[in-house]
C-alpha positions, 0 to 999 in steps of 0.5 A: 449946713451941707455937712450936717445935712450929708451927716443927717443923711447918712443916718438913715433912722434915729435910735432909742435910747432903749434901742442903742443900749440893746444894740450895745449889750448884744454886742457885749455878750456876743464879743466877750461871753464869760470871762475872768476877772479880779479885783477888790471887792467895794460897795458890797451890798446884800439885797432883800431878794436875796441878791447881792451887787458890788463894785470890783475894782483895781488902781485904774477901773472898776466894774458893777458886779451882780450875783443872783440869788440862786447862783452863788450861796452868801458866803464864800469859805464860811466867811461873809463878802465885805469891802476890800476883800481881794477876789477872782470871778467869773461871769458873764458880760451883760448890760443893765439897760435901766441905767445904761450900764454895763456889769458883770454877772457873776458865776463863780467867786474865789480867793484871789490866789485860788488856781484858775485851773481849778476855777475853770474846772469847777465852772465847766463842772457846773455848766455841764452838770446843768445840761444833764451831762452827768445825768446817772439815768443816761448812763449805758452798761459795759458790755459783759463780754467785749470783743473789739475795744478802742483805746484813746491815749498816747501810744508811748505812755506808761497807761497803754503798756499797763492796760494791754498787758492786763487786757491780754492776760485777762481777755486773750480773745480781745481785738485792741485797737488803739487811736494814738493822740497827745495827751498834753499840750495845746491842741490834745483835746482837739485830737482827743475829741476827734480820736473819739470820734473816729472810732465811735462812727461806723469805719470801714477800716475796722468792725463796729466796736463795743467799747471806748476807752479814754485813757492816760496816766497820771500827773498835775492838773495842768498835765491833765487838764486836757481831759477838762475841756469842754470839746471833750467832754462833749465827744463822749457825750454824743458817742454811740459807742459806751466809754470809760474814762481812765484818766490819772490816779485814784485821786484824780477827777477829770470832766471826762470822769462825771460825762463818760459811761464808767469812771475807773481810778487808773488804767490798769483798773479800767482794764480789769473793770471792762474784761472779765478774768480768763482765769476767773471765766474757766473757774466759773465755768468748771463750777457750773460744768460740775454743777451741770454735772451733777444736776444732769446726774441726778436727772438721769438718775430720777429718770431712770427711777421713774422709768422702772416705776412706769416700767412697773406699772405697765406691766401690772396693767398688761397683766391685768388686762391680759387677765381680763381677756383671758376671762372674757374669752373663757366666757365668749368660748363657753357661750360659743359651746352652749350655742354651737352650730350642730346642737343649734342645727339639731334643735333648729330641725326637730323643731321643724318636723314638730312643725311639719307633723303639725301642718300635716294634721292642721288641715283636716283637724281645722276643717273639721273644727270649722264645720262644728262651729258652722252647724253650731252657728246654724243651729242658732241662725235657724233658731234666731233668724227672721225666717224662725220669726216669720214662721213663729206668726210674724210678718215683716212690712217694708215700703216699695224702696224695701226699707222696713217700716217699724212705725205708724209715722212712717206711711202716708195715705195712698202708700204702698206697702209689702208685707212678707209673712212666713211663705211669702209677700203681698202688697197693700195701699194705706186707707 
């Protein structure tokens, strides 16, 4: 009782069933990821959803195995999966916690005898190709003109003695700068990846660089299985700087092939794809001199035309203009003629002695006008005027303010009135 009861107490909490069979399969992904693992296939069944689930199994443990729809296609080299067949697979360990059972998800399925180097590189193919890797739209140009370059390979190999040599016949102004790395053997992709690295990210011992080449010659896929590591492949994808991977022969393809910027058949390729041709560049560029040339020559030349014509032109406006201020001085000259300052002078002082004769004889010639208009208007007062009524028999009446009365309405008993006749006025009073 004392031992199941320090037993009791060591446990601090009971688990599920659930829960133990997660704690499990946690601990098996996180313990074995992805491996390989061969065997016969046994109790091969294709399901309705399009999965299929077998037994693998050699002389002494078997294994559940799953492939899901959309991982794996039915067929394995056109011909179906059935009981017995002999087969390499690669996947991942996991739990079915339903059962409490552990399986292997299935990834890639071959031929037992089918390389594990060629297995491996077509997983790692697939994984990365998921991730967006080789995506075609993160791609970067080359630069056109490249002016320092960094080669990752080894410094003693046939690829680097080709590549220099092109790069220097071609593009003598090129700064070069080699990181030596192993390009085989445990640890090379370590070295690539950190060779990557280095001249990727800003360095003081070297200016910033416009292009990254991976590089080595050519060789079975174990020499060159190096370049298909995943460490690698990841060091191209996060380097600033655009890579090209040169990695074999024409018909060799490497991870580093589908991640990098540019993939180019061999070293030497790769050299003539990231430098443009001197010879090429001063061909061209005699071209386009000759054909600056000519363009600036027939430049000059229209130029030249259309300067006579304007020079031409010109000239017809000047004289023209030249012309018409001739005429217009002739004109102003003759008006000037026609009113000169002595004729006008002359004219201006006989005027004015018309003028003087004039009002010497107006005084007595307009005094004389004015006493004839005065007798005439005389005449008439004497013959119109009150005076010529009032001795004609009439009489004026007015009251005491002198306001002639000119009717009967106009008085008023007890009124005084006066009357003037032709020599002289008497008063009256209204009856």
């Amino acid at each position: 009782m004392t031992r199941t009861a320090d037993l009791f107490q060591q446990t601090s909490k009971v688990l599920t069933v659930a829960e133990l069979t997660r704690q499990i399969r946690g601990t098996l992904e996180t313990k074995f990821r992805a491996v390989w693992v061969q065997g016969e296939i046994s109790n091969y069944k294709l399901h309705p959803s399009g999965h299929q689930y077998f037994t693998l199994k050699d002389q002494r443990a078997q294994i559940a195995c799953v492939i899901w729809r959309d991982t794996l296609p039915r067929k394995l080299s056109g011909q179906p999966l059935v009981d017995g067949s002999q087969v390499q697979v690669y996947g991942t360990v996991t739990v079915f916690e339903a059962r409490g059972q552990y399986q292997l998800n299935v990834q890639i399925l071959q031929p037992r005898g089918v390389g594990l180097f060629q297995a491996k590189f077509e997983a790692l193919k697939r994984k990365l190709e998921a991730e967006g890797l080789f995506a075609a739209e993160r791609k970067r140009p080359l630069p056109k003109f490249p002016r320092r370059i960094g080669i990752v390979t080894s410094p003693s190999g046939a690829a680097i003695r080709d590549m220099v040599n092109v790069l220097r016949r071609r593009a003598p102004w090129l700064q070069i700068l080699i990181n030596p790395v192993r390009v085989q053997g445990t640890g090379a992709a370590q070295e690539i990846a950190v060779a990557i690295r280095e001249l990727a990210l800003p360095n003081e011992a070297f200016a910033p660089l416009d292009l990254i080449v991976v590089t080595r010659g050519g060789g079975s896929i174990e020499d060159l299985w190096e370049f298909n590591e995943e460490i690698v492949a990841r060091a191209i994808f996060h380097s600033p700087v655009p890579i090209v991977s040169a990695v074999g022969h024409e018909i060799d393809f490497t991870i580093s092939d589908f991640v990098a910027d540019l993939r180019a058949p061999t070293p030497s390729a790769a050299a003539e794809l990231i430098v443009p041709d001197i010879v090429d560049l001063q061909r061209r560029i005699d071209g386009c001199t000759r054909a600056l040339s000519r363009q600036l020559l027939n430049r000059v030349r229209d130029a030249q035309q259309r300067l006579d014509h304007t020079r031409e032109t010109l000239q017809r406006c000047l004289a023209h203009k030249i012309d018409s201020y001739k005429r217009n001085l002739a004109h102003i000259t003759r008006a000037l003629q026609a009113r000169s300052p002595a004729r006008e002078l002359m004219m201006r002082r006989n005027r004015f002695a018309d003028l003087h004769r004039r009002l010497v004889a107006s005084p007595a010639r307009l005094l004389e006008n004015a006493r004839h208009r005065f007798e005439r208007i005389e005449g008439i007062l004497r013959v119109l005027g009150p005076d010529a009524t009032l001795r004609r028999g009439y009489s004026i009446t007015m009251n005491e303010r002198g306001k002639i009365v000119r009717t009967v309405a106009a008085v008023r008993p007890k009124m005084k009135i006066r009357t003037q006749v032709s020599d002289g006025e008497f008063t009256s009073e209204i009856q």
